[in-house]
Each structure stands twice: as C-alpha cells, then as structure tokens.
N, CA and C atoms as an extended XYZ file, in Angstrom:
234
Properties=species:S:1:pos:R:3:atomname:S:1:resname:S:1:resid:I:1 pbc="F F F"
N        49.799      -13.673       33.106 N   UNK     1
C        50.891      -14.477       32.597 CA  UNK     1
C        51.887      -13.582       31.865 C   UNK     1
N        53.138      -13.921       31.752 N   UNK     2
C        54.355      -13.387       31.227 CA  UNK     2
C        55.107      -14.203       30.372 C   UNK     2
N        55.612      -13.404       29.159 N   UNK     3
C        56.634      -14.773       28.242 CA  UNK     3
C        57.945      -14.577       29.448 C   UNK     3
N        58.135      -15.882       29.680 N   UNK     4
C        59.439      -16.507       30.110 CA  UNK     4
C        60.870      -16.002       29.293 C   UNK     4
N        61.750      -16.241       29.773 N   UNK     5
C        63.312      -15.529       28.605 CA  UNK     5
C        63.156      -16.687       27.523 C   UNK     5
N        62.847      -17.555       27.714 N   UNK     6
C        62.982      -18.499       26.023 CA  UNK     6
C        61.678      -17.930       24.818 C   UNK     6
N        60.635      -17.311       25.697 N   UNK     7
C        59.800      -17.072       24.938 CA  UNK     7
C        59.984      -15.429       24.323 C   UNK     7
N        60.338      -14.960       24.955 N   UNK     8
C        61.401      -13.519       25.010 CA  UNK     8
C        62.131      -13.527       24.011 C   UNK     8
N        62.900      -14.397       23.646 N   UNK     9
C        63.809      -14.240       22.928 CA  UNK     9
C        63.550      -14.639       21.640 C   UNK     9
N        62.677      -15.944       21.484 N   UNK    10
C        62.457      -16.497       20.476 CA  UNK    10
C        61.153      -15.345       19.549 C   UNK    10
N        60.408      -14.972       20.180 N   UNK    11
C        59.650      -13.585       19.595 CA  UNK    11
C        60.817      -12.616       19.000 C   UNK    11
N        62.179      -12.408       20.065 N   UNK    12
C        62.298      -11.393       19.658 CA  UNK    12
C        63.318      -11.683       18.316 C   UNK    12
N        63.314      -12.731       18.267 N   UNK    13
C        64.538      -13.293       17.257 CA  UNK    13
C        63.752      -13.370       15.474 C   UNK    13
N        61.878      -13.328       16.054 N   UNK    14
C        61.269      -13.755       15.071 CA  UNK    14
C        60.518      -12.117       14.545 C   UNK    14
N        61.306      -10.769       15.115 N   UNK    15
C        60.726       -9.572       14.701 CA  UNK    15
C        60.362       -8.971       15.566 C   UNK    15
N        59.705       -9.580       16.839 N   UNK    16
C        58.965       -8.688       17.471 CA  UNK    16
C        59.781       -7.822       18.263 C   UNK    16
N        58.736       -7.006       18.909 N   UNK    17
C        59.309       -6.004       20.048 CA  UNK    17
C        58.155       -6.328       21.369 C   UNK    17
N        59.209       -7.059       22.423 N   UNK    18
C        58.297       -7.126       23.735 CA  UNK    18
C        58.036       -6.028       24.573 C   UNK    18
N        57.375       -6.133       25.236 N   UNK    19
C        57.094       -4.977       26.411 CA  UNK    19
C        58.268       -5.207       27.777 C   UNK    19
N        57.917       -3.857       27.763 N   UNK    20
C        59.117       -4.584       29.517 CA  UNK    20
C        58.449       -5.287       30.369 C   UNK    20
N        57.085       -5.476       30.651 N   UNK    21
C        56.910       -6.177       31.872 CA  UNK    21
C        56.697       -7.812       30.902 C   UNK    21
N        56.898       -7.987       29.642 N   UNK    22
C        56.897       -9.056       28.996 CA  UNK    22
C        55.131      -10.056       28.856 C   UNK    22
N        54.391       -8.819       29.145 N   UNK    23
C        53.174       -9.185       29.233 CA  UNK    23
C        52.507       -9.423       27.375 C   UNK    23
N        53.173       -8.622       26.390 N   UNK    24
C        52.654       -8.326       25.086 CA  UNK    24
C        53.392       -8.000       24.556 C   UNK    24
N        53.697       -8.573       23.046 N   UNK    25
C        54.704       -8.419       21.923 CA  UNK    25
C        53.561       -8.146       20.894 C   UNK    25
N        54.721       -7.033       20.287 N   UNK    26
C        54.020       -6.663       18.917 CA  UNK    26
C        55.132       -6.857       17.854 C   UNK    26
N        54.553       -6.987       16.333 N   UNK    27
C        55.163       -7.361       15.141 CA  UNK    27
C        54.342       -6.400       14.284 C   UNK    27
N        55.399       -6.365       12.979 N   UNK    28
C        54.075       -5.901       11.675 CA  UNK    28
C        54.137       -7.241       10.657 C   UNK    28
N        52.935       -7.655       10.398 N   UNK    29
C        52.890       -8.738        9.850 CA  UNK    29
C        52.010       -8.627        8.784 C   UNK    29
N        52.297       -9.278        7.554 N   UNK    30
C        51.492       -9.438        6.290 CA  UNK    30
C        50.718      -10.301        6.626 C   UNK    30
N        49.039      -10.113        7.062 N   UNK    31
C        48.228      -11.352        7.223 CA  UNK    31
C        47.301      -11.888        6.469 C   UNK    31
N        46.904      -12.932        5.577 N   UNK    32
C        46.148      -13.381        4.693 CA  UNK    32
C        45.226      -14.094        5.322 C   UNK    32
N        43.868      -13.651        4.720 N   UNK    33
C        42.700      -14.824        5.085 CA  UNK    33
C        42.450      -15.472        3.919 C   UNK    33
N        42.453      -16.612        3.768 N   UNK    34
C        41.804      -17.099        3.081 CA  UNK    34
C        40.282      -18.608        3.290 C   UNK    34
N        39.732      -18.456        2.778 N   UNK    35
C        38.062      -19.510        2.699 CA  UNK    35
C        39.021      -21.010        2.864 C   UNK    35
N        38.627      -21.942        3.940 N   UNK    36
C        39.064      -22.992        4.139 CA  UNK    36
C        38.217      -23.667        3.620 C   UNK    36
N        37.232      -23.576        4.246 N   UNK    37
C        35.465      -24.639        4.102 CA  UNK    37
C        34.553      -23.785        4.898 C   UNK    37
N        33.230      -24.342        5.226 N   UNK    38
C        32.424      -23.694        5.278 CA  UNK    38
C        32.270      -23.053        6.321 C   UNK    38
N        33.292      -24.283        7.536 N   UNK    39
C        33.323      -23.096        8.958 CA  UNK    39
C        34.479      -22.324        9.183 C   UNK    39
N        35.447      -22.334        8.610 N   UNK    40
C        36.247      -21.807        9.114 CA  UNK    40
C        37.087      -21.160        8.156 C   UNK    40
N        38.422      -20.305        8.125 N   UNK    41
C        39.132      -19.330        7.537 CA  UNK    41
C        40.200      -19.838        7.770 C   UNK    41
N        41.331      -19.942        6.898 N   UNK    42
C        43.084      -19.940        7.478 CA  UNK    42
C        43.552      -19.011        7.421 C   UNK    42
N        43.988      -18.212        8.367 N   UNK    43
C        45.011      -16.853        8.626 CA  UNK    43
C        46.580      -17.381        8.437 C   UNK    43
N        47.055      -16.594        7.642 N   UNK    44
C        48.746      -17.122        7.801 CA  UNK    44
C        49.385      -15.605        7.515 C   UNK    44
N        49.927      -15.986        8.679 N   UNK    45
C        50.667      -14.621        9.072 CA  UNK    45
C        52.191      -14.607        8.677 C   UNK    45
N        53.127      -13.653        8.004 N   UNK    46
C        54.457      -13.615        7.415 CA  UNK    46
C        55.350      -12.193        8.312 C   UNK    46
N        55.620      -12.928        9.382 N   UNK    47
C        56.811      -12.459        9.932 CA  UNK    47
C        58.005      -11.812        9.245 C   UNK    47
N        58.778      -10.912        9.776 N   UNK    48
C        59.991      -10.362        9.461 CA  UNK    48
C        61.004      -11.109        9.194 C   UNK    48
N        61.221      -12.151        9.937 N   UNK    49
C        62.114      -13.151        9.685 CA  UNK    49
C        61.687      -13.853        8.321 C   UNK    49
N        60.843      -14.176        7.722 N   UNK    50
C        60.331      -14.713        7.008 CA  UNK    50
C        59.734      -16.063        7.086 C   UNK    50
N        59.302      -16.017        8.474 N   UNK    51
C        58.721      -17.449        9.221 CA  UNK    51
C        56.988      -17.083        8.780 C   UNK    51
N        56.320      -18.376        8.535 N   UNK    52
C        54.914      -18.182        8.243 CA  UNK    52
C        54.132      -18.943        9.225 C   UNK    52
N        53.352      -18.443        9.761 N   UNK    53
C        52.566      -19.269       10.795 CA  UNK    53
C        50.673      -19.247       10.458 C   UNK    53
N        50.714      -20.356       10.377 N   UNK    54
C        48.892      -20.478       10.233 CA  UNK    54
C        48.266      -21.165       10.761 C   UNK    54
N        46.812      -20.720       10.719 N   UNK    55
C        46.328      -21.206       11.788 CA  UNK    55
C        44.677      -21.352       11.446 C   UNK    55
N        43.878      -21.922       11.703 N   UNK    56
C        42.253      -22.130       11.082 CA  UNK    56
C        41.689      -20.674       12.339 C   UNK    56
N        40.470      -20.309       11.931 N   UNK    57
C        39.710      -19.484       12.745 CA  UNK    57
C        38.270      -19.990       12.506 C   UNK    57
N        37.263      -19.831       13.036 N   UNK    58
C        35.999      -20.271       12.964 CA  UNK    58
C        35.409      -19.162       12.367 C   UNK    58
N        34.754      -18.787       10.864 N   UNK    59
C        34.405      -18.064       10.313 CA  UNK    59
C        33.323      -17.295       10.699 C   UNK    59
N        32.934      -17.478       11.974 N   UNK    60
C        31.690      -16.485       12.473 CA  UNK    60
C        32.397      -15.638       13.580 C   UNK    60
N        33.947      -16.389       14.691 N   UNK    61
C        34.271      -15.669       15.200 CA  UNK    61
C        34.973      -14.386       14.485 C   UNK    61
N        35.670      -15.109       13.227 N   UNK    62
C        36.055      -14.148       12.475 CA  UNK    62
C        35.539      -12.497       11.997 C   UNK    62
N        34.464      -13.334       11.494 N   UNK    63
C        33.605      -12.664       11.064 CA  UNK    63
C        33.151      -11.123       12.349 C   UNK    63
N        32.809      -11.607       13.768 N   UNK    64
C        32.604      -10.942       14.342 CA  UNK    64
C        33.969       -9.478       15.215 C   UNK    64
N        34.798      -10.460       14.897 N   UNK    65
C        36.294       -9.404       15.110 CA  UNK    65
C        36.017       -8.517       14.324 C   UNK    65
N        36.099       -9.161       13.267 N   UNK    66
C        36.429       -7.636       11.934 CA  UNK    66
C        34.782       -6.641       12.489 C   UNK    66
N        33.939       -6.953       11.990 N   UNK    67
C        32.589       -6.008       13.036 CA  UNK    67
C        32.478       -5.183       13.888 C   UNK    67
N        33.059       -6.047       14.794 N   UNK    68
C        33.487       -5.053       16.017 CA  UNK    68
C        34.720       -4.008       16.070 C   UNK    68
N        35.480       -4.562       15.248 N   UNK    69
C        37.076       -3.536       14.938 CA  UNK    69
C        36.241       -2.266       14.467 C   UNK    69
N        35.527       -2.578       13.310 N   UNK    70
C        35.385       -1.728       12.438 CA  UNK    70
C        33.958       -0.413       13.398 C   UNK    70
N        33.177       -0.869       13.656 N   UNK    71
C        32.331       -0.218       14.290 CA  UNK    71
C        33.087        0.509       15.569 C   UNK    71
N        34.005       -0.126       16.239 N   UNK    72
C        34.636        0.505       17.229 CA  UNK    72
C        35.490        1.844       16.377 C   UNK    72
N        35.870        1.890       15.471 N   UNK    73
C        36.122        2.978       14.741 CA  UNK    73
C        35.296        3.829       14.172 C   UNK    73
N        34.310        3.355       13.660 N   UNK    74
C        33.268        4.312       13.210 CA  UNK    74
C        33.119        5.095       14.185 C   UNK    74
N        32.754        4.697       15.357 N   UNK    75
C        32.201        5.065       16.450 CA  UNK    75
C        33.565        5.963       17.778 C   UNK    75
N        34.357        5.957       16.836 N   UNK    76
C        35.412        6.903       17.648 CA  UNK    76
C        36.118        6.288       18.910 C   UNK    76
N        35.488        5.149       19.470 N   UNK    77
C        36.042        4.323       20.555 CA  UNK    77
C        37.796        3.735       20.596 C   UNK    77
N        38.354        3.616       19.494 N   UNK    78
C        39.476        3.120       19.388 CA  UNK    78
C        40.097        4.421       19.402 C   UNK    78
C-alpha cells in the first residue's frame, strides 16, 4: 500500500518527510506513555505542527516492543 496525494500532503503539512515511492513517512516526535488502566497505555504523540495524536496500546504489546527494540541493540542487530 501507498499514501495517496491527500494523504501525502496532509503528513506532509503535519511535519513529516515522505519517501518517494510514498510507501513510509517519518517525523521527530515527542512521545509520552502514560498508565491508562491495567491493560493498556496511552501514547500521545506531539507533532511539529503542534497537532497531538493519541492513541491506547495494550500494555503487554507494549511492553514487548520496547524488549525487543532494546535487545535488538544490545545485540548489535539494529
């Protein structure tokens, strides 16, 4: 899948920088976790524009990202 030009634009209007084949946009973003309840985490992410977007995560998938990030570094893989 590919962002479309509305989706293109609206990323790029909100900070990012797309790729040329429009497959992946990247941003630098201030991201906060914070404890929702018992399953889950709210991430809210603060865009360049100064748009905030949040969103719940399930605190074990969470949990297992950061794990794996981190061991993939220990371990020289990244």
């Amino acid at each position: 899948m590919k962002f479309d030009e509305k989706e293109r634009a609206l990323l790029t209007d909100a900070g990012f920088v797309v790729a040329d084949n429009n497959r992946a946009a990247y941003v630098k973003a201030t991201i906060v976790v914070a404890a929702h309840d018992d399953e889950s985490f709210w991430l809210t992410l603060s865009l360049p524009n100064e748009t905030r977007i949040a969103c719940s995560v399930p605190r074990d998938q969470m949990t297992l990202a950061i794990r794996g990030g981190f061991a993939s570094r220990q371990s020289g893989l990244q």
